[in-house]
BABA-399146 format. One line per 4 residues: number of its first residue (from 1); their letters; for each residue x, y, z of C-alpha. Coordinates in steps of 0.5 Angstrom, whole numbers. Example, Ala and Ser with C-alpha at 12.3 -4.5 7.8 and 13.67 -1.06 7.14 Angstrom:
BEGIN
1) AS) 25 -9 16 | 27 -2 14
end
This chain:
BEGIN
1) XXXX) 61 -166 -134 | 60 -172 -139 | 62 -179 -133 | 68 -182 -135
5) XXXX) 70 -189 -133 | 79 -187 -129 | 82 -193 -126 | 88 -191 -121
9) XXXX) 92 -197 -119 | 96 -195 -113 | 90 -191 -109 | 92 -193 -103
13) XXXX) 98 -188 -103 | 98 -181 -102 | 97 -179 -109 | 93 -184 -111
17) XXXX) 87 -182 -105 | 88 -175 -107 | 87 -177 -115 | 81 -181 -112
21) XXXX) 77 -176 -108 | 78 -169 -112 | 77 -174 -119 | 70 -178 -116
25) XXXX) 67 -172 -116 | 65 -172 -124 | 68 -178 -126 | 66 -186 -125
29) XXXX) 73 -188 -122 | 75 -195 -120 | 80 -194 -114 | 85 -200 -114
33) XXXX) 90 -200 -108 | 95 -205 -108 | 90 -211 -104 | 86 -210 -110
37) XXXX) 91 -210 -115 | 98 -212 -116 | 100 -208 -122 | 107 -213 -122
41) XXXX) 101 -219 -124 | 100 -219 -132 | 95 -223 -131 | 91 -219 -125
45) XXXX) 93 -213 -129 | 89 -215 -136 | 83 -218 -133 | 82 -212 -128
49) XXXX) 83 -207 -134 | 79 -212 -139 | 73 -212 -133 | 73 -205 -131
53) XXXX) 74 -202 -139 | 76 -195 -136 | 77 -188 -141 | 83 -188 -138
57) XXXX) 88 -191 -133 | 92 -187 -127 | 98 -191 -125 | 100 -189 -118
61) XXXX) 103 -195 -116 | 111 -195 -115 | 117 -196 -110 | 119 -190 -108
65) XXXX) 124 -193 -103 | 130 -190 -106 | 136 -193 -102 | 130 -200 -102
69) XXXX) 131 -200 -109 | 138 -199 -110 | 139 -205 -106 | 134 -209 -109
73) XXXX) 134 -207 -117 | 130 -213 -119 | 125 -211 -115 | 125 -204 -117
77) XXXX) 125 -205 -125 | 119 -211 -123 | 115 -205 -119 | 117 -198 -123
81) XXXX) 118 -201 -130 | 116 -208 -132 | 108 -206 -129 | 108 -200 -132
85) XXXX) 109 -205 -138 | 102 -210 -136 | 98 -203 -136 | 100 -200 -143
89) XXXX) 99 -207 -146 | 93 -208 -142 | 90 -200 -143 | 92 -202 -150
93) XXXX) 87 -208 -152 | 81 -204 -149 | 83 -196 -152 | 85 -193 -145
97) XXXX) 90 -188 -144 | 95 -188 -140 | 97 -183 -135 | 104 -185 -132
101) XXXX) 107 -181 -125 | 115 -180 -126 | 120 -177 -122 | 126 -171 -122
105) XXXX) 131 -176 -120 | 131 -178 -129 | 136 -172 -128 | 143 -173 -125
109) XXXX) 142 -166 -122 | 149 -163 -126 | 150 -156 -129 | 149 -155 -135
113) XXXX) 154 -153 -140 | 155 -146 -138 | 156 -149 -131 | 150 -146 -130
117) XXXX) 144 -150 -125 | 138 -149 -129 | 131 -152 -129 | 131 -158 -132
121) XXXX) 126 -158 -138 | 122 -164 -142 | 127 -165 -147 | 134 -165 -143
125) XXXX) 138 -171 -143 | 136 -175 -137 | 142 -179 -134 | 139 -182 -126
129) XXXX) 144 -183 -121 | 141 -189 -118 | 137 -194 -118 | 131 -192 -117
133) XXXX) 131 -186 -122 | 133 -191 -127 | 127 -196 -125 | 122 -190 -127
137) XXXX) 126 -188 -134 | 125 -195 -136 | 117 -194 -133 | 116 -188 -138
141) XXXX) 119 -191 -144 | 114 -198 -142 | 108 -192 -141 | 109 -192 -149
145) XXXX) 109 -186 -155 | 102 -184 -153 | 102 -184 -146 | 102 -178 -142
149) XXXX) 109 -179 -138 | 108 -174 -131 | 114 -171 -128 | 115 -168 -121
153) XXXX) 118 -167 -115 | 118 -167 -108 | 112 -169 -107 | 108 -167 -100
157) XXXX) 101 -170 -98 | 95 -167 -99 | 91 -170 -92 | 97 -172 -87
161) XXXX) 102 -168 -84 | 108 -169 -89 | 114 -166 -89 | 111 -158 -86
165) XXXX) 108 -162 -80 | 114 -166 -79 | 117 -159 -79 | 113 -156 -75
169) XXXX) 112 -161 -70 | 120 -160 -69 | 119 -152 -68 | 114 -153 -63
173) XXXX) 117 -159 -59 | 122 -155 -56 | 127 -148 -58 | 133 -151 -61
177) XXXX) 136 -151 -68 | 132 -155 -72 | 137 -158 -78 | 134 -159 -85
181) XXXX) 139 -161 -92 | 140 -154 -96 | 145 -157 -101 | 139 -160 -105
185) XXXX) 134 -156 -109 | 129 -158 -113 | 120 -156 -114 | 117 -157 -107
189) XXXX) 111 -160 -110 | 104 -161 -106 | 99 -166 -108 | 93 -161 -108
193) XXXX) 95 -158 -114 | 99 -163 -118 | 92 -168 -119 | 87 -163 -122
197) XXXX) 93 -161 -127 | 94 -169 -127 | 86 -170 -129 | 87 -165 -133
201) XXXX) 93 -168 -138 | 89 -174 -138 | 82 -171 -140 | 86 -168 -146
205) XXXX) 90 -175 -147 | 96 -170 -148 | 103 -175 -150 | 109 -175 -149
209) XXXX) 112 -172 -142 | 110 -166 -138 | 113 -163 -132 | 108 -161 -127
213) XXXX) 111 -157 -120 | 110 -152 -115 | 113 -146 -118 | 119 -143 -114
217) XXXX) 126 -148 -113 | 128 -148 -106 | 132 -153 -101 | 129 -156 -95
221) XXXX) 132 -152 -91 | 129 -146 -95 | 122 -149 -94 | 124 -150 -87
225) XXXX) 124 -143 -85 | 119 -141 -89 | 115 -146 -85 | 117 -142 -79
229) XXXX) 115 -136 -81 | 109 -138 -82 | 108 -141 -75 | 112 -135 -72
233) XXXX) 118 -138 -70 | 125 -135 -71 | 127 -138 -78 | 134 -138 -76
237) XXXX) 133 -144 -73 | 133 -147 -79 | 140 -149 -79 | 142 -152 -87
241) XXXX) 146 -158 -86 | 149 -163 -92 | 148 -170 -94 | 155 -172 -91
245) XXXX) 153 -168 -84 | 147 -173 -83 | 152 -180 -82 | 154 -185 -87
249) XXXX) 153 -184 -94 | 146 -186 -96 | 146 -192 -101 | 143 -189 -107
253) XXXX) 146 -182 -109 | 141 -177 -111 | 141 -171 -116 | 143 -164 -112
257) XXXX) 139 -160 -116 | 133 -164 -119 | 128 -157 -120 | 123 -158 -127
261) XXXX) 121 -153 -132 | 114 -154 -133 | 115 -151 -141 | 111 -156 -143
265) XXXX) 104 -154 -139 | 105 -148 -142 | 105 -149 -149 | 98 -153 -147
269) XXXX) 96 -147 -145 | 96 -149 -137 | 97 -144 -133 | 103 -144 -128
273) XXXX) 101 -148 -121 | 102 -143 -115 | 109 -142 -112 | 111 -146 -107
277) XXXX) 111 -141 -101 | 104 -140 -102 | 102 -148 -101 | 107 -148 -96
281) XXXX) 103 -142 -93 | 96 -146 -94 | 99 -152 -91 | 100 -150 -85
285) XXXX) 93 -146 -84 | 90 -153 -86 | 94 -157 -81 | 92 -151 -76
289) X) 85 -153 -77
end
């Protein structure tokens, strides 16, 4: 394969390593984390990029702390909009494009108008109910036209423990009830299997906004027993509580169901990422060693 030049910012962060480790492989990649690069700086931004004069440039970099940024939106809009505003401008001066990562939270998590809950596809209204999902909106109206915008949901790490580990570190630490939220639903999406669609999307220089998920639509309580089949506990131990179970209402409200149809992959001939279930299922092996 022909070597491009990727420059991902964020590389730090758990998406951004994984962009990093399976792009290096057959690309010339340019690894920025946050001590190398403050994508808040305009200035830093455009003599990165102007140095490096990559193809294309992956941004990983954001503030994903939704209750933080409900708390500090100046903030938030400086991290997830405004710096998304430097790298287009930056990518712009010397022909890169642009992948920009964005989130189901764009979504109220509303049911449509046959009061029906559906998954979200690229073209449905979005309406945030935080400040967080607000600040990323803004982000991929920065990203510009011919950007590729990337949705998901739910995403889980591809070299730590995340949210299966942690559950199967519950349902080994002892034989009690496990309690997970299930009045929320979305795309449990693994990282594994998002970036090769992602350097895919940015291969092609494909614009506008594609949603990328696992398939399947689940609450974390529903993961959760799924997780424990797979280590041989008794699912029922997996009790499915509600937000208000858990104690004083968290700062930022989030979206009840926030499930994404990936009708847009489909159109560009991608095939489907696999079900959830099944990266649950390998997940669990790769934590077993």
């Amino acid at each position: 394969m022909q070597q491009v030049t990727l420059l991902v910012t964020g590389a730090a962060g758990q998406l951004g390593r994984e962009v990093v480790r399976a792009a290096s492989a057959a690309r010339q990649v340019v690894a920025l984390g946050r001590a190398e690069l403050d994508v808040t700086d305009s200035a830093a931004v455009r003599a990165a990029v102007t140095a490096h004069r990559p193809t294309t440039v992956i941004n990983g970099a954001a503030w994903t702390d939704v209750d933080g940024c409900e708390l500090d939106p100046d903030r938030a809009y400086l991290a997830n909009a405004t710096a998304v505003d430097h790298l287009a401008d930056a990518c712009a001066e010397v022909g890169a494009h642009l992948v920009q990562v964005s989130t189901d939270f764009v979504f109220d998590g509303e049911p449509g108008p046959d009061g029906r809950f559906t998954p979200y596809g690229e073209d449905r209204p979005t309406n945030p109910l935080n400040v967080y999902g607000a600040s990323k909106l803004a982000g991929e109206v920065a990203a510009g036209d011919g950007a590729t915008v990337v949705r998901t949901t739910w995403l889980q790490s591809a070299d730590g423990p995340g949210m299966v580990g942690r559950i199967m570190a519950d349902l080994a630490a002892d034989d009690g009830a496990v309690e997970l939220l299930g009045d929320r639903r979305a795309c449990p999406t693994f990282i594994v299997d998002l970036v090769p669609v992602l350097l895919r999307l940015a291969d092609e220089r494909v614009a506008g906004v594609v949603h990328v998920v696992n398939e399947g639509v689940a609450s974390w309580a529903e993961m959760g027993r799924m997780v424990a089949v797979e280590v041989g506990a008794d699912p029922n131990r997996i009790v499915a509580v509600s937000e208000a179970d858990l104690g004083p209402p968290r700062p930022a409200r989030r979206p009840a169901y926030s499930a994404l149809d990936g009708a847009g992959l489909r159109r560009l001939g991608h095939p489907p990422m696999r079900h959830h279930r099944d990266a649950v299922a390998a997940t669990v092996a790769r934590l077993r060693g």
